[in-house]
C-alpha positions, 0 to 999 in steps of 0.5 A: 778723428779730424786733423785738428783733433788729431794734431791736438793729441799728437802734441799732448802726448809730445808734452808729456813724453818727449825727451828733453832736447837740445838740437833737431836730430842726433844720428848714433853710428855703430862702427866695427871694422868696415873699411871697405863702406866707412866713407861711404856712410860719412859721406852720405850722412854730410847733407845731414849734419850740415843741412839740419841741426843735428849730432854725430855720436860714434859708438866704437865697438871693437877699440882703437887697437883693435881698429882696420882705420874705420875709427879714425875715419868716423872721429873726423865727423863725430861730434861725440865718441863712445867706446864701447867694450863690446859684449855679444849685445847690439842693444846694449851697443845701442843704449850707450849711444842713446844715453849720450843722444840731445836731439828731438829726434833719434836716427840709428846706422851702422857702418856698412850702411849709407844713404843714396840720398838725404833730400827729402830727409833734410826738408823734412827736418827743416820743417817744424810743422811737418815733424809735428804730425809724426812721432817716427820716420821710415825710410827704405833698405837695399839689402844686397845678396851680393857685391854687383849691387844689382840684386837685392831685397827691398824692404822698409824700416822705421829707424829714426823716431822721436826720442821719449824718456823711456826709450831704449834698445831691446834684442841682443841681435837684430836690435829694435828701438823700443817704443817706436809709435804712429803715426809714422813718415815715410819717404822714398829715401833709401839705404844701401846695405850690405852686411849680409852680402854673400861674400861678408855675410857668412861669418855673420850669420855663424855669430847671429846663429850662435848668439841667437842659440844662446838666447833663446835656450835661455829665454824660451819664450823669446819670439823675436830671437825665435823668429831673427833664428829661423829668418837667417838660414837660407831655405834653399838645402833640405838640411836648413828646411829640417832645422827650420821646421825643428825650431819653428815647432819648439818656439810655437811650442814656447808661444802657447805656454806665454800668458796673453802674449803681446801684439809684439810676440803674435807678430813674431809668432806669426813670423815663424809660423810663416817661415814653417809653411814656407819651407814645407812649401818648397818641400811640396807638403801641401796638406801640412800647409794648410793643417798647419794654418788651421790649427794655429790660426786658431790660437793667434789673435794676427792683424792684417798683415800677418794675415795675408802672409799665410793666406798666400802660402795655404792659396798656393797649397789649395792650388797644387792640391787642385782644391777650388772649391776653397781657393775662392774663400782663402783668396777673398781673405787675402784680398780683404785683409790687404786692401785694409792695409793699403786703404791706410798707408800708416796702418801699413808701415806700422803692421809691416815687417822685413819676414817674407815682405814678398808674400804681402805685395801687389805683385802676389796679389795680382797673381792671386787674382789671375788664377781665380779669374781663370776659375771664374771663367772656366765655369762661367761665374760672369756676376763672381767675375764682377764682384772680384773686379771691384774689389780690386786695388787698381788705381794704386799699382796698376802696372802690377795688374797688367795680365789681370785687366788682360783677363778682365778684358777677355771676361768682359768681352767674353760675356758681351759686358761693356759694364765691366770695362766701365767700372774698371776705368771709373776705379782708375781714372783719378790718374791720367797716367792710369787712363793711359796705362789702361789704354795700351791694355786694352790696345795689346788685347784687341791687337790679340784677337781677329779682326772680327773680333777686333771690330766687336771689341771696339764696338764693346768699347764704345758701349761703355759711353765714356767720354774720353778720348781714347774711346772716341777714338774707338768710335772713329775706327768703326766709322767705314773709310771716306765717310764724313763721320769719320774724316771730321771724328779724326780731326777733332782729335788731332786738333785736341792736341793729342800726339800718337804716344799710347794708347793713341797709335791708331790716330796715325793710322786714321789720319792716313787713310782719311788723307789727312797729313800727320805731322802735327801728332808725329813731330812731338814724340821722343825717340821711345815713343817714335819706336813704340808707335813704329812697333805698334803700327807693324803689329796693326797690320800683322793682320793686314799684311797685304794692306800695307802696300796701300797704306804706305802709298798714302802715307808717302802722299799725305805725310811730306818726306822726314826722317820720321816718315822713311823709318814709318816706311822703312819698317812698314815695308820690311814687316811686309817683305818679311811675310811668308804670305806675300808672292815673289811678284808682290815682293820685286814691286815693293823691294826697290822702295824699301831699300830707298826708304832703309838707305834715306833713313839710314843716311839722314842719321850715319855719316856717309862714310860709314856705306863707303868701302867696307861697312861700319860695325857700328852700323845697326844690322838692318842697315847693313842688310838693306845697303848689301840688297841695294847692292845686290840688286844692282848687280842682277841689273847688270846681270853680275850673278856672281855679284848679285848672289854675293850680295844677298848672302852678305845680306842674310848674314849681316841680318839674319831676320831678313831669311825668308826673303832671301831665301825666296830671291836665292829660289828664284835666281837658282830657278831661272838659272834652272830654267835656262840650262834645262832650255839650253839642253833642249837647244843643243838637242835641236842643234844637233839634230839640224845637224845630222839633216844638214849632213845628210843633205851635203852626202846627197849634194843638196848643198844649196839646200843646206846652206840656208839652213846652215847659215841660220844655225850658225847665227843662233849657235856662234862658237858651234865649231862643227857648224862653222866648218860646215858652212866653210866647207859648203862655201868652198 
């Protein structure tokens, strides 16, 4: 269907159902007793009523007498009131305010709900021709576990449509607008809701439980009250698991006695048969999962969504039953079924609901895929690999997908592919963003791997023939040093205005060993990506620790001094000087320049105040280690060992990351104090037995003999009081 036709039937229909109206949008607020968020929601509704012609009706349910002052507060802003006598019914609640709705459009909300932003729900309102491709809008939810507002569950909801003259509320609890058609809007706004948070949601549940009991003993056929029942008990205790299975089996009971049941009641069928294989999940009854899939899938006509939804939980059972031979075919169902449903974002809004939202997700998937992967390449089904590959969501949610194109990497490098590579960045490459994001990946796996193979998987790369950046540059890596290939690869790039952000850290690299002053692809970077490509850097040469010393010298002759270069330098250095690969000779040639390139650094951004007298808390640690080994080292210049000892042990403190270094320094110090005591000992030995020959000299009044010898003794030992009064005696 093309757009003019499609816009064509879209209007038709409007003409023949839409509700009469007199204003764009009518906003109907239930209000209870939620002090604690009424202005909350008032406030957040403003941009609203004052930016889009539109009305405020307030539903009261619990009477002015009866009111905390949430009333009052709702009265200031509404255009209309209805009191409603509240009688265990939210649609009910419901219809009365949508009996009193003028506007084109219907939006629903409760009082302890609000709006983090309306932006993008005014424009939309504002604009005419936008609202006439759609029939209704979603938007999403924070459903807080808890009062932090840190932990919450994000689901979607259609809760604002057009209004047609046949529209009403159904579901006595966890009330629904009935019809609510596609095509859909969605926008990135969202709600803050709390509801059902730990601390308020608990007398809640015991009315939605009891309402809910109540409904479906009457009304046995009833899935969406079966399902918003078992949805609300918390599946964490054996005992809520029990009950969960108990009505699970009673409500699909009910469903196979219902005559060609409704789209409607196989999605909440549906729902419920999820719910039952979760809990028999959690209590590890693996076979039960998969017999329960099997036989009910038999006698439920499901849509995509719903799908997946089982898919995932008989996967995971396949997985503990270390089943393998049908993992591929659930997994291949699971992927077909969720790429149908992201190929069309509108088929997705309208499958989707809030019932284990998780199981039907990227994330999931990405997971999914990574355990078949890992199959695959057990048993070395490269062709399997491939075809799994293409059929891959990439470009959509590729930062989901991290590990798996780690392992599509080690496939391809495994199996000397670079085909497989190449079909992977042809599937993203739509996005920039997506190029770049796939860049860092292939960077963190070839940093995983030995520089033999390091090599092979640049060459790999290469083989690819893409013509992009990162992979010239790939190309100029493998070019050996001071050759002309590689000098002028390097500067094309650095004069293509490509800055050493990911993936292009090793552009640095190659403009210092080509000589080349960096600059121009340093001066750019912002504070996180300066720190990314300082990391990215000490991690190259993890693998090329005694390199460093090198490199660092011709980055110190080609890059002119800045703050950036020190803190390049700086962390080069103490990468280096960390190492437990590097000798004590090798550490007292480089110590001096690290703490000159700590302190250089550390100067240019902390006030000096901050190294006077007693060190600053607020220095970071690194800074107070390298100013207490400056410090130290002074010291055992002056040969203070007292000082120099004091030092390097305020140093470990201060950072205790610095301990293989200071312990070797202690080591050495304690050796050469070792060293000399043991040499002294050996001295006072010979001391003494020059002594002895000297006595006997003087007993046999050879003292001319003695006083030579005697005299040289007393020089090399001063404050031998036994050898002084000898020389006093012979000179008598």
């Amino acid at each position: 269907m093309n757009d003019l036709t499609r816009q064509n039937k879209i209007r038709n229909f409007v003409q023949m159902n839409q509700r009469p109206y007199t204003t764009t949008l009518t906003i109907s607020l239930l209000v209870s007793n939620s002090i604690k968020t009424i202005r909350n929601c008032m406030e957040s509704l403003q941009p609203l009523l004052y930016q889009v012609p539109s009305e405020l009706i307030v539903v009261d349910t619990v009477g002015p007498e009866n009111s905390d002052g949430s009333l009052a507060i709702a009265e200031k802003y509404a255009d209309k009131v209805v009191h409603f006598k509240w009688c265990d019914d939210f649609a009910a609640a419901r219809n009365a305010g949508l009996k009193e709705a003028h506007g084109k459009w219907f939006m629903f909300i409760d009082d302890d709900e609000w709006f983090d932003d309306v932006s993008e729900l005014v424009e939309f309102f504002n604009n005419e021709n936008e609202q006439n491709k759609y029939f209704s809008l979603a938007y999403n939810f924070h459903n807080y576990y808890d009062s932090t507002g840190t932990n919450f569950k994000l689901t979607k909801s259609n809760r604002c449509s057009r209004l047609w003259n046949y529209s009403h509320f159904s579901g006595k609890v966890h009330e629904f607008l009935d019809p609510t058609y596609s095509p859909t809007k969605y926008v990135t706004s969202f709600v803050h809701h709390y509801g059902y948070a730990k601390e308020v949601g608990k007398n809640k549940f015991k009315r939605n439980d009891k309402l809910l009991k109540s409904i479906v003993s009457k009304s046995h056929q009833d899935m969406h009250s079966w399902a918003q029942l078992i949805a609300g008990y918390d599946r964490d205790t054996s005992k809520n698991r029990e009950k969960i299975t108990y009505f699970a089996e009673l409500a699909l009971r009910n469903f196979q006695k219902i005559n060609n049941p409704k789209e409607n009641e196989q999605t909440f069928a549906a729902a419920i048969l999820g719910y039952w294989l979760q809990s028999a999940s959690l209590d590890k009854n693996w076979h039960q999962v998969i017999n329960l899939a099997k036989n009910y899938l038999k006698i439920m006509f499901l849509r995509n969504y719903d799908l997946c939804m089982i898919d995932y939980f008989v996967f995971n059972a396949l997985i503990q039953l270390n089943s393998k031979d049908n993992l591929k075919t659930i997994f291949n169902e699971y992927l077909m079924n969720f790429n149908m449903l992201k190929d069309n974002e509108e088929n997705l809004l309208q499958q989707y609901t809030p019932f284990l939202s998780y199981t039907v997700s990227y994330t999931k998937l990405a997971n999914m895929t990574s355990t078949v992967l890992s199959h695959l390449i057990e048993v070395k089904d490269w062709n399997e690999c491939s075809n799994l590959i293409n059929q891959l969501p990439l470009s959509s949610n590729l930062d989901n997908f991290s590990q798996v194109l780690l392992t599509i990497c080690q496939i391809s490098f495994k199996n000397n592919n670079p085909t497989i590579l190449a079909d992977v960045w042809r599937k993203i490459n739509d996005k920039e963003s997506n190029c770049l994001k796939l860049g860092e990946i292939f960077n963190s796996y070839k940093l995983s791997l030995t520089l033999e193979d390091e090599t092979k998987f640049m060459e790999l790369l290469t083989r690819t023939n893409i013509n992009h950046p990162y992979f010239k540059l790939q190309q100029a890596e493998l070019y050996n040093e001071n050759t002309n290939e590689r000098e002028q690869l390097t500067e094309r790039l650095a004069n293509n205005k490509i800055i050493c952000s990911s993936p292009y850290e090793e552009l640095f690299i190659l403009l210092v060993t080509c000589k080349k002053d960096p600059s121009s692809v340093v001066l750019s970077l912002d504070f996180n990506e300066l720190n990314s490509l300082v990391n990215y850097i000490n991690t190259f040469f993890l693998k090329r620790i005694k390199s460093i010393p090198n490199f660092v010298n011709k980055m110190e002759k080609c890059y002119p001094q800045c703050p950036q270069r020190d803190l390049l330098c700086m962390n080069l250095r103490q990468t280096y000087l960390f190492s437990n690969q590097i000798l004590l000779t090798d550490i007292y040639r480089e110590i001096d320049n690290y703490v000159c390139d700590s302190l250089n650094f550390a100067h240019k951004i902390y006030n000096v105040e901050n190294f006077q007298l007693n060190l600053n808390n607020l220095l970071p640690a690194n800074f107070k280690f390298a100013y207490y080994l400056h410090s130290a080292l002074s010291s055992k210049k002056m040969q203070n060992e007292v000082n120099y000892l004091k030092n390097l042990n305020l140093a470990l403190k201060a950072y205790p990351k610095g301990n293989l270094l200071i312990k070797k320094l202690i080591f050495n110090f304690d050796n050469k104090l070792k060293k000399v005591k043991h040499n002294q000992q050996e001295f006072n030995q010979l001391a003494a037995q020059i002594k002895i020959k000297i006595r006997a000299l003087i007993a046999a009044d050879q003292k001319q003999v003695a006083l030579p010898l005697l005299k040289s003794l007393v020089e090399i030992v001063p404050n031998d009081s036994e050898a002084t009064d000898l020389l006093h005696q012979i000179t008598k």
